[in-house]
C-alpha positions in Angstrom: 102.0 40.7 161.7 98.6 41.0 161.0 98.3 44.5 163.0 101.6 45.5 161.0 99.7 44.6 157.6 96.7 46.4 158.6 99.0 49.9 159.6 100.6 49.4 156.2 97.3 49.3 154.1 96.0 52.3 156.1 99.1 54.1 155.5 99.3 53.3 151.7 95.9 54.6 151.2 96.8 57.7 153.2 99.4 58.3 151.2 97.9 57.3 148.0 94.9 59.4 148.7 97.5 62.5 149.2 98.9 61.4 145.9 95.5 61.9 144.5 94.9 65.3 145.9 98.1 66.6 145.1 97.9 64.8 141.6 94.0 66.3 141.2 95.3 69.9 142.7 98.8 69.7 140.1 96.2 68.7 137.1 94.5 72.0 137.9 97.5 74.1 137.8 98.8 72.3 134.8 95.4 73.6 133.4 95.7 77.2 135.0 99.1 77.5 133.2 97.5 76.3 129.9 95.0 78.5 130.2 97.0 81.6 131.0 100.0 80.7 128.3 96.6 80.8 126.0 95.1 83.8 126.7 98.7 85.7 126.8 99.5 84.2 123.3 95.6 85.4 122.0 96.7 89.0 123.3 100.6 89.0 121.9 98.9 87.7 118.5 96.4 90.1 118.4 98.4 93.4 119.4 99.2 95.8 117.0 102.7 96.5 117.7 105.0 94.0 116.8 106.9 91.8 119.9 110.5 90.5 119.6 112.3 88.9 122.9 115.5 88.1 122.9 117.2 86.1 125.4 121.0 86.9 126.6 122.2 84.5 124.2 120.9 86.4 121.3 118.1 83.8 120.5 114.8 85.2 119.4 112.0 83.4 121.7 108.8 85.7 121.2 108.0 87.1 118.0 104.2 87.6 117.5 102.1 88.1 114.6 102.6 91.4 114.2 106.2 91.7 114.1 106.0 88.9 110.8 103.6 91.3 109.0 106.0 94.8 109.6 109.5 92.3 108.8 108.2 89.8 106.4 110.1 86.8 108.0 107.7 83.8 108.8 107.5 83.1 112.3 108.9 79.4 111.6 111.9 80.4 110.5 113.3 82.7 113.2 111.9 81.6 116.4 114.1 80.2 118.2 117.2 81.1 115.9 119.7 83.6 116.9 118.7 87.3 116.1 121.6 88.1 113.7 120.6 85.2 111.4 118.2 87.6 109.9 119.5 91.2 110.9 122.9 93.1 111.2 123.6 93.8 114.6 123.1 97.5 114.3 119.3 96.9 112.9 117.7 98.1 116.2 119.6 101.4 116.1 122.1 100.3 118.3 124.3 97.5 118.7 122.9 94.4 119.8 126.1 92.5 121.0 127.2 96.0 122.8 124.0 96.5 124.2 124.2 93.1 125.9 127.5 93.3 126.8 126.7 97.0 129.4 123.0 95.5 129.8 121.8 99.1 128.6 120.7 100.4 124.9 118.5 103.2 123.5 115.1 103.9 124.9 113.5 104.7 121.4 115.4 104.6 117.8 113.8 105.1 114.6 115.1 103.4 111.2 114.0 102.8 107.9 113.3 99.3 106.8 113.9 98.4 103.2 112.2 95.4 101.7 111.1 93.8 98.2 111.5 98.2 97.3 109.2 99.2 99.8 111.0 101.4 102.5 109.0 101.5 105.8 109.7 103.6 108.5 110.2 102.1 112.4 110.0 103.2 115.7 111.8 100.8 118.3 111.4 100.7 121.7 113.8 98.9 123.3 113.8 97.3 127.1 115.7 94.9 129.1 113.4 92.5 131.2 114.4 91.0 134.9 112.4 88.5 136.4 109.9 89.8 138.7 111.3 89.5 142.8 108.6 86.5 143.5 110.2 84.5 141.4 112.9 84.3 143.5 114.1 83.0 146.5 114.0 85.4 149.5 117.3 85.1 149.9 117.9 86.7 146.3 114.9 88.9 146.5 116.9 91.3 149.1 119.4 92.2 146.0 119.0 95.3 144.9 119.9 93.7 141.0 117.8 90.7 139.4 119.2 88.9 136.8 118.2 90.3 133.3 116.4 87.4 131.5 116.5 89.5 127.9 115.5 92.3 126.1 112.2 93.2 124.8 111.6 94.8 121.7 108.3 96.9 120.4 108.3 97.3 117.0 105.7 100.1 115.3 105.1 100.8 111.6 104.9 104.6 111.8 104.8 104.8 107.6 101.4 105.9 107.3 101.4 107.9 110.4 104.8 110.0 108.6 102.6 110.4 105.8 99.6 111.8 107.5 102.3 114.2 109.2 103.3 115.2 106.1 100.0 115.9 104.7 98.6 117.4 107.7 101.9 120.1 107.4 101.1 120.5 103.6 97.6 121.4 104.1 99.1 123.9 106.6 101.3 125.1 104.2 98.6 125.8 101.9 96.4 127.3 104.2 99.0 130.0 105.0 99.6 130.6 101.0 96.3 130.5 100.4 95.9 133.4 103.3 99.1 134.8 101.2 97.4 134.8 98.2 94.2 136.2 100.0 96.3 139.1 100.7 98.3 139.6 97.4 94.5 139.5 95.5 93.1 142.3 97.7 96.7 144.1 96.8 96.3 143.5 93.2 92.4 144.3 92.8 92.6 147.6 94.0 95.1 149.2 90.9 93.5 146.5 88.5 90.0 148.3 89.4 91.6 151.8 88.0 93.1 150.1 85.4 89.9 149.2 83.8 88.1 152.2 84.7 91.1 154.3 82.9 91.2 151.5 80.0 87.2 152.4 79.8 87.2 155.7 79.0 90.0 155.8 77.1 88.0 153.6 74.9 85.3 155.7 74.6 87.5 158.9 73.8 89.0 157.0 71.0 85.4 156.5 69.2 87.0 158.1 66.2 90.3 155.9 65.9 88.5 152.6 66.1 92.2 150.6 65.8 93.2 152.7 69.3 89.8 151.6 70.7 90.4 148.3 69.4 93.6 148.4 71.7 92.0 149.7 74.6 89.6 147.0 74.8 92.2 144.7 74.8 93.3 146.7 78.0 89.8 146.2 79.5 89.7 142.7 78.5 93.4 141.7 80.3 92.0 143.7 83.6 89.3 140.9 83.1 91.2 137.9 82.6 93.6 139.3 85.4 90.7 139.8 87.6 89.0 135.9 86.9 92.3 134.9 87.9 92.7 136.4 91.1 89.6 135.0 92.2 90.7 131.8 90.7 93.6 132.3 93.5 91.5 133.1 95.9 89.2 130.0 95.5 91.8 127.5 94.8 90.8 125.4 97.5 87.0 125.1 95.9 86.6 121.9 93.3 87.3 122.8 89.7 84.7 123.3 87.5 85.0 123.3 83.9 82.9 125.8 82.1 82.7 123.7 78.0 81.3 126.2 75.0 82.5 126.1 71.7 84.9 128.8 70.2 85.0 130.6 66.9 88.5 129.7 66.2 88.5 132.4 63.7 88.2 135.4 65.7 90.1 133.8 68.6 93.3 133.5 66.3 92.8 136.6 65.1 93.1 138.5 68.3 96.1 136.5 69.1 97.3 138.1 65.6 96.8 141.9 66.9 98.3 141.3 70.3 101.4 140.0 68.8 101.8 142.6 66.7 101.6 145.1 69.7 104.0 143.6 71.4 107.1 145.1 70.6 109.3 141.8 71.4 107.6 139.9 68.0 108.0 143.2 66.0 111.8 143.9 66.8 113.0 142.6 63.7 
């Protein structure tokens, strides 16, 4: 009895020495695990694209930071609550329950998000996840199928990327007018030129009829406005200066008064 007594004890502290190690060795996993389910939550919160899982049963499990900043819906309230709570089932760009239902769905949508009157423009990426093939039995691993686990879904606010497009095509557009107007300024300089040269002697001939000359300076003067304009055109992209000095309203008003009397349209009646 004794000798049985003494196998016992040497037994039980085999065995509770093997509990220890495999108690010490599980702590340390336990600890790996928390570590890793850590330092993936640090890296979903800090990406900027936002993550949405959904499991087959439509229930939102993983929905990180950024996806509560580009949807506005607090994390609290739909984790863990089914997807269509919150959204129509056609919000990804497709339809969710279908999608499920053939285990397939659109690579990449885009749709515009309206909220509190600010519309914001998505891209959606959309991907069904399978467990990886060690997480299986080998048995199961020689399937040419795992079992879909859910579907993954990147969300991207592309709003201020659209607008950058658009701004970057504007300035293109305006740097082809503005090679357009380059053009049309070189056209228009050329007769302009004569037009002022003709307008010039034709005021000097008329020395003798000084309300003809009168006339053709204001001839010479349009070239000139005409020609400060073109180069206005062709400097548009330059910053606007202003160019202040005060103006004798007098005279100013009075040329006004002789150009509408030439002009045959304030004269017809």
């Amino acid at each position: 009895l004794e000798m049985t007594y003494q196998n016992l004890q040497e037994r039980f502290k085999a065995v509770q020495h093997t509990l220890q190690e495999s108690h010490t060795r599980l702590a340390g996993k336990l600890a790996e695990l928390d570590f890793v389910s850590r330092y993936l939550e640090a890296i979903l919160h800090h990406m900027s694209q936002g993550i949405i899982f959904i499991d087959l049963k439509g229930i939102v499990t993983t929905y990180n930071a950024a996806a509560q900043q580009i949807l506005q819906i607090p994390e609290k309230d739909i984790l863990f609550h089914p997807f269509t709570d919150f959204f129509d089932d056609s919000f990804l760009g497709f339809s969710l329950h279908e999608a499920f239902s053939i285990k397939q769905c659109p690579k990449t949508s885009l749709l515009a998000w309206s909220q509190e009157g600010q519309v914001r423009e998505l891209e959606v990426e959309a991907t069904f996840v399978a467990m990886s093939q060690q997480a299986y039995p080998l048995a199961h691993r020689q399937s040419s199928s795992l079992p879909i686990q859910g579907l993954l879904v990147l969300l991207r606010d592309i709003t201020t990327f659209r607008r950058l497009q658009q701004a970057a095509h504007r300035h293109d557009r305006l740097k082809e007018l503005g090679e357009l107007a380059a053009h049309l300024a070189h056209e228009i300089r050329n007769p302009l030129g004569g037009i002022k040269g003709f307008a010039n002697l034709l005021q000097q001939e008329l020395h003798e009829r000084p309300d003809l000359q009168q006339m053709a300076s204001y001839i010479v003067q349009g070239a000139d406005d005409l020609n400060q304009f073109v180069s206005q055109v062709l400097f548009y992209a330059r910053p606007f200066q202003l160019h202040i000095e005060n103006v004798d309203l007098v005279p100013f008003i009075e040329d006004i008064r002789q150009l509408m009397q030439a002009d045959s349209a304030w004269n017809s009646e």
